[in-house]
MIDOSE-1310 file (N, C-alpha, C; in nm, 2 decimals, decimal comma, always signed):
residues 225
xxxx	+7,82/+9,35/+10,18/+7,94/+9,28/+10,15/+8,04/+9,30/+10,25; +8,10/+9,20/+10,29/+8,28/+9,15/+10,36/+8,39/+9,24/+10,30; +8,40/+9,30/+10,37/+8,54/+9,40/+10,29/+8,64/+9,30/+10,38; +8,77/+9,37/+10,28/+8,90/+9,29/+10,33/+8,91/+9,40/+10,42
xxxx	+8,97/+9,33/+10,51/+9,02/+9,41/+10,61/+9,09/+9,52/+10,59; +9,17/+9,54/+10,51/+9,27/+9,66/+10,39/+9,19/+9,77/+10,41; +9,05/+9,69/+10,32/+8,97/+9,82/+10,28/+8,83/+9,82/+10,37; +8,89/+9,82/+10,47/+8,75/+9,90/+10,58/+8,74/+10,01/+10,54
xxxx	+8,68/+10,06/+10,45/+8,73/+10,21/+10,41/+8,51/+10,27/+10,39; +8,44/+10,22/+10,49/+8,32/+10,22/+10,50/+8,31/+10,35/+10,59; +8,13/+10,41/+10,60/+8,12/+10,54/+10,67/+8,15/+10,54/+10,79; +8,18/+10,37/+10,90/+8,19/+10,35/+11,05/+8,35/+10,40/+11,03
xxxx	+8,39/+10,32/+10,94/+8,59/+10,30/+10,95/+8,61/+10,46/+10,91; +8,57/+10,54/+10,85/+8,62/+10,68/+10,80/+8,60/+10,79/+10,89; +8,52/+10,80/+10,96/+8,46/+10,88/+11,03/+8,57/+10,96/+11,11; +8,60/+11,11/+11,04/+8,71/+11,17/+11,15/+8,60/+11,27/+11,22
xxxx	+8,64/+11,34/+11,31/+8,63/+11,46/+11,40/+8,50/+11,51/+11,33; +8,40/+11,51/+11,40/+8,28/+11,58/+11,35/+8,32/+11,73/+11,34; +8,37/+11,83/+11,30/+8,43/+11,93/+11,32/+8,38/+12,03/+11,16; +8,37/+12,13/+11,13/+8,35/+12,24/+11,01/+8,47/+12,36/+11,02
xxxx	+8,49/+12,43/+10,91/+8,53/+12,52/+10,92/+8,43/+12,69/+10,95; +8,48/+12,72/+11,06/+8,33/+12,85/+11,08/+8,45/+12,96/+11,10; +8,40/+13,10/+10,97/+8,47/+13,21/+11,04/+8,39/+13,25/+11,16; +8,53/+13,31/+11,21/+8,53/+13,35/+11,41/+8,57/+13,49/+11,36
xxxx	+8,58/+13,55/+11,24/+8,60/+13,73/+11,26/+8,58/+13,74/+11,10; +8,57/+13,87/+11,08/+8,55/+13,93/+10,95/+8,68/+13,91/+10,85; +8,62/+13,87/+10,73/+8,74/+13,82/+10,65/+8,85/+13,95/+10,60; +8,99/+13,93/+10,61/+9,04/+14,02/+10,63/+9,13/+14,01/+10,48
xxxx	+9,20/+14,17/+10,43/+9,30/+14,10/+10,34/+9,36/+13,97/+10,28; +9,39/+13,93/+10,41/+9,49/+13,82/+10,41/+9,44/+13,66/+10,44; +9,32/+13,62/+10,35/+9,24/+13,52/+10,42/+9,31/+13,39/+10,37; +9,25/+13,29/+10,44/+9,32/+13,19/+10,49/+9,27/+13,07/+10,33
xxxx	+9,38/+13,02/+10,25/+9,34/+12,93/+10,16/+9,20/+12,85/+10,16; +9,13/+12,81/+10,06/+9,03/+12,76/+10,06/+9,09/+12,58/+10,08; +8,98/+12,57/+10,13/+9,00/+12,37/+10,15/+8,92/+12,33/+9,97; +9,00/+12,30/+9,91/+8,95/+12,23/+9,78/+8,91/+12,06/+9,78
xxxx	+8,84/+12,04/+9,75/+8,79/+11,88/+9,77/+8,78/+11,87/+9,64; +8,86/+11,74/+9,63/+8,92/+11,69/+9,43/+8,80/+11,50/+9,45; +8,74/+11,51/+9,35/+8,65/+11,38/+9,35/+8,64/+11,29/+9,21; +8,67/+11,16/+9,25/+8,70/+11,08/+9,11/+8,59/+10,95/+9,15
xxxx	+8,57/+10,85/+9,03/+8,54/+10,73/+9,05/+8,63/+10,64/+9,01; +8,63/+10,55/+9,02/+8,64/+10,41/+8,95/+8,56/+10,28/+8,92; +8,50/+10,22/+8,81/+8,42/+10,08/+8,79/+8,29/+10,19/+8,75; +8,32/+10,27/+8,71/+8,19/+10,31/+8,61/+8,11/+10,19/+8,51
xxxx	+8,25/+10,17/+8,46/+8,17/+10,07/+8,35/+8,16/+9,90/+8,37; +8,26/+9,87/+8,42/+8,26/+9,68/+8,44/+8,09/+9,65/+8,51; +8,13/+9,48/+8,42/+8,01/+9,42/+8,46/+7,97/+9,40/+8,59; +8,08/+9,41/+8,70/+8,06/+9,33/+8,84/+8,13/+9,43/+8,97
xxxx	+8,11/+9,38/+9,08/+8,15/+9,50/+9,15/+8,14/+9,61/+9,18; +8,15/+9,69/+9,25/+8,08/+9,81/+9,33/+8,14/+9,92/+9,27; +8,04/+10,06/+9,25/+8,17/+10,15/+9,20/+8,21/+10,25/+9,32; +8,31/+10,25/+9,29/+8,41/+10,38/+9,39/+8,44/+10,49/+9,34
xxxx	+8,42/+10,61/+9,48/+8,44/+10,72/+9,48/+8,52/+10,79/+9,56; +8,58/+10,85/+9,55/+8,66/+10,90/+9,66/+8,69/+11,07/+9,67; +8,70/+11,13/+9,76/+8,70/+11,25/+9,82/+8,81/+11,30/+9,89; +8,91/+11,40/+9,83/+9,06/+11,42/+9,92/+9,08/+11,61/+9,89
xxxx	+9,11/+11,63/+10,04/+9,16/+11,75/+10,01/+9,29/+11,77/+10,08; +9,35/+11,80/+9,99/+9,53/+11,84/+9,97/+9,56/+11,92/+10,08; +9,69/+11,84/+10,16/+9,75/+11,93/+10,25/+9,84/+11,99/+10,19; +9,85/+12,15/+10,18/+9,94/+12,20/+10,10/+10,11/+12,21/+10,22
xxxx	+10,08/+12,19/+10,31/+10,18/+12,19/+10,36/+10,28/+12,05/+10,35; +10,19/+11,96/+10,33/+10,26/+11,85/+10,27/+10,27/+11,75/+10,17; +10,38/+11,80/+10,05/+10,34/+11,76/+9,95/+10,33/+11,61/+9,90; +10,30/+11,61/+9,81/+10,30/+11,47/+9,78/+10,34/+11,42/+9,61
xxxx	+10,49/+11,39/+9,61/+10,53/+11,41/+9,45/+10,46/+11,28/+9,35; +10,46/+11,30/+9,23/+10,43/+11,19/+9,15/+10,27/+11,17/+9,13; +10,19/+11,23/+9,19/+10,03/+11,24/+9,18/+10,03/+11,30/+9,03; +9,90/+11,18/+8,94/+9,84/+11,15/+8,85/+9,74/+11,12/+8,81
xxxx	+9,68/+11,12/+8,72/+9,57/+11,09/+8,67/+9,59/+10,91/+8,71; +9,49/+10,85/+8,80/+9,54/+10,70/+8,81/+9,55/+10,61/+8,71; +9,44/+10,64/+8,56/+9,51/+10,55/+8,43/+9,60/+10,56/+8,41; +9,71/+10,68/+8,41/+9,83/+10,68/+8,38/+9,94/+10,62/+8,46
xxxx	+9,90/+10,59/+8,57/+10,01/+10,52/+8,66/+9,96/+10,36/+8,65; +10,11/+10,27/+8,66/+10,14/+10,17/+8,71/+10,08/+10,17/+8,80; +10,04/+10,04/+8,84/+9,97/+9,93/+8,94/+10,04/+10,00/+9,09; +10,16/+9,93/+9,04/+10,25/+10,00/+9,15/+10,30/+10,10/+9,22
xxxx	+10,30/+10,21/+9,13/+10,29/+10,33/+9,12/+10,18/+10,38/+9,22; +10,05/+10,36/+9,19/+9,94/+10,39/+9,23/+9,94/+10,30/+9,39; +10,01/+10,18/+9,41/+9,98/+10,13/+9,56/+10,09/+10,21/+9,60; +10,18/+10,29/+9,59/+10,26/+10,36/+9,68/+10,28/+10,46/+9,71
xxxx	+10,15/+10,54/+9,64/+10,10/+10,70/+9,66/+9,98/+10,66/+9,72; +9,93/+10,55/+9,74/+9,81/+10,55/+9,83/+9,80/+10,57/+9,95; +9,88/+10,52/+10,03/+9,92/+10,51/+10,17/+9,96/+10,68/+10,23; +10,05/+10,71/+10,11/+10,08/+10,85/+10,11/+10,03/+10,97/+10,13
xxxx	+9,90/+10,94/+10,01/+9,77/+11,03/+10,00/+9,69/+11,01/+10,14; +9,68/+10,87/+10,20/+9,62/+10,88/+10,32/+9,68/+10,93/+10,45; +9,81/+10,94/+10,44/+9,88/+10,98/+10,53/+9,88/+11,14/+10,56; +9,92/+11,22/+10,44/+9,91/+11,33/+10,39/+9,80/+11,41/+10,39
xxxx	+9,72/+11,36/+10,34/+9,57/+11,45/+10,31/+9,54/+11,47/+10,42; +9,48/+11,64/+10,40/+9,35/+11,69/+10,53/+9,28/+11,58/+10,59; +9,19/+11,56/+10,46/+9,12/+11,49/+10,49/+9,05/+11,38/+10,33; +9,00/+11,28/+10,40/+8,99/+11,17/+10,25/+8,91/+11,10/+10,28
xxxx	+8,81/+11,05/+10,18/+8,67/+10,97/+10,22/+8,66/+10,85/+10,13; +8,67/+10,74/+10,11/+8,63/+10,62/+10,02/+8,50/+10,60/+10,01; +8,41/+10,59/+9,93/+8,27/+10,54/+9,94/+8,25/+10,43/+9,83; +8,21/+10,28/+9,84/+8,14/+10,23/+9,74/+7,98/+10,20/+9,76
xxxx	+7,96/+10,21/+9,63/+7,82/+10,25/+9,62/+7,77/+10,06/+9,52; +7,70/+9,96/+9,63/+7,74/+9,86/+9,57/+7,63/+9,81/+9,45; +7,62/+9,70/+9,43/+7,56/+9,62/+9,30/+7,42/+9,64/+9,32; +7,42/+9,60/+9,45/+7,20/+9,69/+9,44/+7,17/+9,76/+9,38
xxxx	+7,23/+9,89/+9,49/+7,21/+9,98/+9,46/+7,24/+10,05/+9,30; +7,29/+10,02/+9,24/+7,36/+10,05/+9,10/+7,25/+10,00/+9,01; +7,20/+9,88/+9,05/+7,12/+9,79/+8,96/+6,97/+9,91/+8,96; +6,93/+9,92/+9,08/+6,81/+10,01/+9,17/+6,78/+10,12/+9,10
xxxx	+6,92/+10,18/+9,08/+6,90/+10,35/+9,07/+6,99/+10,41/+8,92; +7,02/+10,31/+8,86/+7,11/+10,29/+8,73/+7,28/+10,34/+8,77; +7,37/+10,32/+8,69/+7,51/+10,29/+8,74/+7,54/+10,50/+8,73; +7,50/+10,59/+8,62/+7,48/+10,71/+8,66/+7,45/+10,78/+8,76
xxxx	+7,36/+10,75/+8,84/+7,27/+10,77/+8,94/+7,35/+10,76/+9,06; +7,40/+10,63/+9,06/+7,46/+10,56/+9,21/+7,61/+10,64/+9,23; +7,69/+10,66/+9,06/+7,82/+10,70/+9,09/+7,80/+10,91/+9,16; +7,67/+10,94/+9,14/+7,62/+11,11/+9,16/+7,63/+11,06/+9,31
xxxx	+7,54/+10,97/+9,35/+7,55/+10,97/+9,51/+7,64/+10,92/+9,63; +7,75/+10,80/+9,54/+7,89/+10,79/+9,55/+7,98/+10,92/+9,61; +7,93/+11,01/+9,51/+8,04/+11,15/+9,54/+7,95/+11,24/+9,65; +7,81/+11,22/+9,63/+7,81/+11,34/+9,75/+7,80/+11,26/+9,91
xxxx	+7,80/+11,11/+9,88/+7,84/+11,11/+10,04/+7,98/+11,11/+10,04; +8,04/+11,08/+9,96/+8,19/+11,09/+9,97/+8,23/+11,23/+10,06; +8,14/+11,35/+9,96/+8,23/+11,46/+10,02/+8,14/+11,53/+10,16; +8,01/+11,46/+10,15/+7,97/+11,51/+10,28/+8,03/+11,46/+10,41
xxxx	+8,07/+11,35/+10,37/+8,18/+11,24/+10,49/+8,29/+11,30/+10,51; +8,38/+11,45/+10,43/+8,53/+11,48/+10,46/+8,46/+11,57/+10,61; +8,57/+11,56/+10,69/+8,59/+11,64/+10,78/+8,74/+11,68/+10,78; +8,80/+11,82/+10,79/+8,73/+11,94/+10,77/+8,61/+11,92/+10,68
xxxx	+8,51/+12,08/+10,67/+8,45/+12,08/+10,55/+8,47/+12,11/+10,47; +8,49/+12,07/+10,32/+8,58/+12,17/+10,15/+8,46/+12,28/+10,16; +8,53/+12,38/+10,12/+8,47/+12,52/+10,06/+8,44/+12,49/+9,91; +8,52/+12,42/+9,84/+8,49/+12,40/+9,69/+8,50/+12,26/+9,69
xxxx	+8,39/+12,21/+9,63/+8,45/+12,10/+9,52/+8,45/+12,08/+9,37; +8,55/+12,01/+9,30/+8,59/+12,01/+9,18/+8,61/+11,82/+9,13; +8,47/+11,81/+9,09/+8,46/+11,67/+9,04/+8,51/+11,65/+8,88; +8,56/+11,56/+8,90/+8,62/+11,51/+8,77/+8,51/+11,49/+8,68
xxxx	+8,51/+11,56/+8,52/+8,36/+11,48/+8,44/+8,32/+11,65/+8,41; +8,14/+11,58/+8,35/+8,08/+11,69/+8,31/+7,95/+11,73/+8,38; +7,96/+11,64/+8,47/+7,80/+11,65/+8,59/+7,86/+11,67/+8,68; +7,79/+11,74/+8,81/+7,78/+11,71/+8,96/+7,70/+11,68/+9,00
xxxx	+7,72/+11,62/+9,15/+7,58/+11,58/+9,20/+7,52/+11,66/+9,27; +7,40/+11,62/+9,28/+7,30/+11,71/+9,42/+7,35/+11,71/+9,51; +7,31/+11,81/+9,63/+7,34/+11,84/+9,73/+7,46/+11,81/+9,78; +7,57/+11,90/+9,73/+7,68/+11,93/+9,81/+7,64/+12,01/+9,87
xxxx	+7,75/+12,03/+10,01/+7,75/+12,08/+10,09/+7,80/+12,23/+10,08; +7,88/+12,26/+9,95/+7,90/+12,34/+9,93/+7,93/+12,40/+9,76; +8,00/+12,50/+9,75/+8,00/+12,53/+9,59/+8,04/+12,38/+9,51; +8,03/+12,38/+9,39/+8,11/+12,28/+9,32/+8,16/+12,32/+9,17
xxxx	+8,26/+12,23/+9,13/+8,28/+12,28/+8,96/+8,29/+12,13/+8,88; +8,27/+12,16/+8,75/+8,27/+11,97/+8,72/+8,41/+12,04/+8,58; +8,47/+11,95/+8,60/+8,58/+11,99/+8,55/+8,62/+11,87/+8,42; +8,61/+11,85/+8,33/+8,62/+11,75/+8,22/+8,79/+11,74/+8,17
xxxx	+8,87/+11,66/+8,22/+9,01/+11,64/+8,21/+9,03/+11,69/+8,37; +8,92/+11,69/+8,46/+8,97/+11,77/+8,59/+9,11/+11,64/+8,65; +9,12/+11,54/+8,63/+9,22/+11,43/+8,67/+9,35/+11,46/+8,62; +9,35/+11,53/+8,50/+9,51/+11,59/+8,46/+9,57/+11,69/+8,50
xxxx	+9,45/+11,79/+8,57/+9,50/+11,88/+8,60/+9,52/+11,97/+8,76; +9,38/+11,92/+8,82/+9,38/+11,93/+8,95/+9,44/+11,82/+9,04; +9,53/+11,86/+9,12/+9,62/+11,76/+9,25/+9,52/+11,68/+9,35; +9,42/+11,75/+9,37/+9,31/+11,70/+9,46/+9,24/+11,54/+9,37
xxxx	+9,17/+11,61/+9,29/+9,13/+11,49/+9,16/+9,21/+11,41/+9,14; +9,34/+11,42/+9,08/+9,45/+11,28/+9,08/+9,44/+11,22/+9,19; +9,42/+11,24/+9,35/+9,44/+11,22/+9,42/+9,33/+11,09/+9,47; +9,23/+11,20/+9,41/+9,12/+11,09/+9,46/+9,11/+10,97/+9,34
xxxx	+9,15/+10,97/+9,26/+9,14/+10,89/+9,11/+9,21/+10,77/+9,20; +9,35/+10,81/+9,24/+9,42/+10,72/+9,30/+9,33/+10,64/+9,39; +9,30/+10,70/+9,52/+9,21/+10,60/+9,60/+9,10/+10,54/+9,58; +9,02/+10,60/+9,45/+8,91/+10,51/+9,40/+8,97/+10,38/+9,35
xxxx	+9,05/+10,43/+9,29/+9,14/+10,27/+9,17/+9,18/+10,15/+9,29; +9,27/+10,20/+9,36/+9,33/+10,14/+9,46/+9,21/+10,07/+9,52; +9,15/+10,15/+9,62/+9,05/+10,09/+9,66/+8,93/+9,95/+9,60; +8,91/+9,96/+9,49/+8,80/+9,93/+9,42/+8,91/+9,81/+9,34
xxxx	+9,01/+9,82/+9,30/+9,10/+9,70/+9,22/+9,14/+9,63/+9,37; +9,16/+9,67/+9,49/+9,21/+9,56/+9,63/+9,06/+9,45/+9,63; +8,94/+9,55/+9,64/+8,79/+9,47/+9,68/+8,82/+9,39/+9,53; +8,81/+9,41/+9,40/+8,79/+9,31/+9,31/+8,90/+9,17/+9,33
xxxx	+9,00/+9,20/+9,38/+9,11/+9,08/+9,42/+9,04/+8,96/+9,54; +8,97/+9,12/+9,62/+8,92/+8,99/+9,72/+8,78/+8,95/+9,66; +8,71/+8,96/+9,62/+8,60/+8,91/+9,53/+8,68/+8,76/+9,45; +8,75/+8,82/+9,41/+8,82/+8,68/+9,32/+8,86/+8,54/+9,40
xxxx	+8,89/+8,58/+9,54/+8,91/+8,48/+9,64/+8,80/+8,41/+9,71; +8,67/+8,48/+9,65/+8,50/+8,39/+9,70/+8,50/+8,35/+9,51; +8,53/+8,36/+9,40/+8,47/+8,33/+9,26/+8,61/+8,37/+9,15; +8,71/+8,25/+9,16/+8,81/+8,27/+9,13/+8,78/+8,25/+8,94
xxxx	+8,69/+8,15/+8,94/+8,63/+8,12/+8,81/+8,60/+8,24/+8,72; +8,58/+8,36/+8,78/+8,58/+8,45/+8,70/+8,68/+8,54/+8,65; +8,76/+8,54/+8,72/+8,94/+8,60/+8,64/+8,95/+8,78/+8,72; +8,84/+8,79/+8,85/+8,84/+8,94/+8,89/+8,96/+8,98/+8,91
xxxx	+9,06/+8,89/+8,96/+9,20/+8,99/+9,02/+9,25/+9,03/+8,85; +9,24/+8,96/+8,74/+9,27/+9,03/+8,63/+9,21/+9,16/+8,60; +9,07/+9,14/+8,52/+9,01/+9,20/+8,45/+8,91/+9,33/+8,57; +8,95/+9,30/+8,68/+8,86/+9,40/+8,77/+8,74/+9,39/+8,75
xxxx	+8,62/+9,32/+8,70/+8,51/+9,32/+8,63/+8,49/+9,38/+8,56; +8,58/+9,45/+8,43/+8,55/+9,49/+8,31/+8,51/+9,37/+8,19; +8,45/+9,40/+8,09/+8,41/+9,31/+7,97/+8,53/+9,27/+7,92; +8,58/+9,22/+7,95/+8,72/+9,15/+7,89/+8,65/+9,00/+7,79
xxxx	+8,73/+8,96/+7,69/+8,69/+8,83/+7,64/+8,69/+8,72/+7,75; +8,77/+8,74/+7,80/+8,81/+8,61/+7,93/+8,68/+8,65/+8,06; +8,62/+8,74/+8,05/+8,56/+8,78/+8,17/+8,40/+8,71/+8,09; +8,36/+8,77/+7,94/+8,27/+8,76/+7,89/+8,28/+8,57/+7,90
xxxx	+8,35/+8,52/+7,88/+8,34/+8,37/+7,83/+8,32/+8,35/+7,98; +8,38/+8,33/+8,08/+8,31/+8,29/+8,20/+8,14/+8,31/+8,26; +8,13/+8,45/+8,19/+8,02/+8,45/+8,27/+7,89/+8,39/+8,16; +7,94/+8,32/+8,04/+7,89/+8,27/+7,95/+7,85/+8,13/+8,03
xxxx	+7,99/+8,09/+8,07/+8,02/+7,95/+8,16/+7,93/+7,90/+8,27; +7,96/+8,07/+8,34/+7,92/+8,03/+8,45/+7,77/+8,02/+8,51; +7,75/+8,12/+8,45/+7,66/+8,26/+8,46/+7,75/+8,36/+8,56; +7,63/+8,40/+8,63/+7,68/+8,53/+8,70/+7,66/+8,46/+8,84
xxxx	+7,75/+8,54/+8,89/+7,78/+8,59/+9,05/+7,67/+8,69/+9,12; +7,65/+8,71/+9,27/+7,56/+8,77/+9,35/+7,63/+8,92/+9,27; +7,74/+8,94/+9,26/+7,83/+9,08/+9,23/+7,81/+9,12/+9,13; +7,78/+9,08/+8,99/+7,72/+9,12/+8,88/+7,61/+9,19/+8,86
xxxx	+7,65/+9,35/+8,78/+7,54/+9,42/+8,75/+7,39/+9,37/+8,66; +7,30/+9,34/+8,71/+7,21/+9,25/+8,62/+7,14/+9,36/+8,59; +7,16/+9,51/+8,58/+7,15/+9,59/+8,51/+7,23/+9,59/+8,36; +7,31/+9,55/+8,38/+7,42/+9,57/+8,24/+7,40/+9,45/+8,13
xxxx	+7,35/+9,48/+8,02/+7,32/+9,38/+7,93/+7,41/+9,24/+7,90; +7,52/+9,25/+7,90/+7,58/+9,11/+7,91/+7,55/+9,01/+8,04; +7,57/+9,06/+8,12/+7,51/+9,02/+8,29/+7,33/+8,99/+8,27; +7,29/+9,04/+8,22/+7,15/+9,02/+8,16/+7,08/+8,93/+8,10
xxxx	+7,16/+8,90/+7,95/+7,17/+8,84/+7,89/+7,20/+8,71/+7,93; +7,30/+8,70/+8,01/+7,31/+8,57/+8,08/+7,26/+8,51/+8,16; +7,17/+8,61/+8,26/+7,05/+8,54/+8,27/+6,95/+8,54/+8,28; +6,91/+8,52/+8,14/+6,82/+8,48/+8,05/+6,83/+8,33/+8,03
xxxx	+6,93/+8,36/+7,95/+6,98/+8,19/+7,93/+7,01/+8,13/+8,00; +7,01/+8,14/+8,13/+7,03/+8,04/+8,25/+6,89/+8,04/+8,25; +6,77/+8,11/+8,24/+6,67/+8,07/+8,28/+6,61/+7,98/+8,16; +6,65/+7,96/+8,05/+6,61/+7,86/+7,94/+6,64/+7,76/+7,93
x	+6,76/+7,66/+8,10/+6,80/+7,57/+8,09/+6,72/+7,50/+8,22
């Protein structure tokens, strides 16, 4: 898929400093803060659309006020700590993991491998990561914790919540400008009534999970006409 230009936010466009963190002497008293890597999704559940992951580890040197759980923020709210978080953070990774693949390997599956290229993509490397939820995925690169309410409480996790949302609600806007018949800049491809009646109308789009039973179901019934 055509990303908007906004959101080049692919593994060519992300790519910092091939670089790790390696101790160079024996760890002493006074060791140096861990790099924490905070990991969220967004579009777990909607019919259409890719889901997003994202990967941020917090410059403590520079803060960043008003970070939240992204359901809790305004629209607005949330486009104006984005830029911030990208400015700010160590380091930050976007990954969408799109409709194939989702369909291929089920929407569980794809959002597990979402997060670990997300965080294998941060350069620095995190010492810890702390995914939002009750799973982690395979092969991190390093320790991990799965943290359930981790978005309310860890800075890193808000953080990334934010750039999943952001990210993933910009691509549904531009999706709406190839299939405006479907209402994406609204409903982001969640089951909305207005979302369900279109894709009754229309059928479906190349971007519809034809894994997901309404998406499914529709076509069916396209194929009985």
């Amino acid at each position: 898929m055509l990303l908007h230009e906004s959101l080049a936010v692919t593994t060519e466009s992300l790519d910092l400093a091939d670089t790790a963190v390696v101790a160079s002497e024996p760890l002493r008293a006074r060791a140096k803060p861990r790099l924490i890597a905070g990991v969220d999704e967004a579009g777990r559940g909607p019919l259409a659309g890719p889901v997003s992951v994202a990967a941020v580890i917090l410059n403590p040197r520079r803060r960043i006020d008003g970070l939240d759980d992204s359901k809790k923020l305004s629209e607005a709210r949330r486009e104006a700590l984005y830029p911030l978080i990208l400015e700010r953070a160590l380091a930050w990774r976007i990954e969408f993991v799109e409709v194939e693949e989702i369909d291929r390997i089920n929407i569980f599956q794809a959002t597990m491998t979402g997060m670990r290229r997300a965080v294998i993509g941060l350069a620095p490397v995190a010492d810890l990561v702390r995914v939002d939820g009750n799973h982690l995925p395979q092969g991190l690169p390093c320790r991990g914790e799965a943290l359930i309410g981790g978005d309310a409480t860890e800075p890193a996790i808000m953080a990334a919540s934010i750039l999943a949302k952001v990210a993933r609600d910009r691509m549904m806007r531009s999706l709406h400008e190839r299939y405006p018949q479907y209402g994406f800049d609204q409903h982001k491809g969640y089951s909305t009534a207005a979302h369900l009646a279109a894709l009754s109308a229309h059928g479906p789009c190349p971007h519809h999970r034809r894994s997901f039973a309404p998406v499914r179901t529709a076509y069916e019934n396209l194929s009985l006409f």
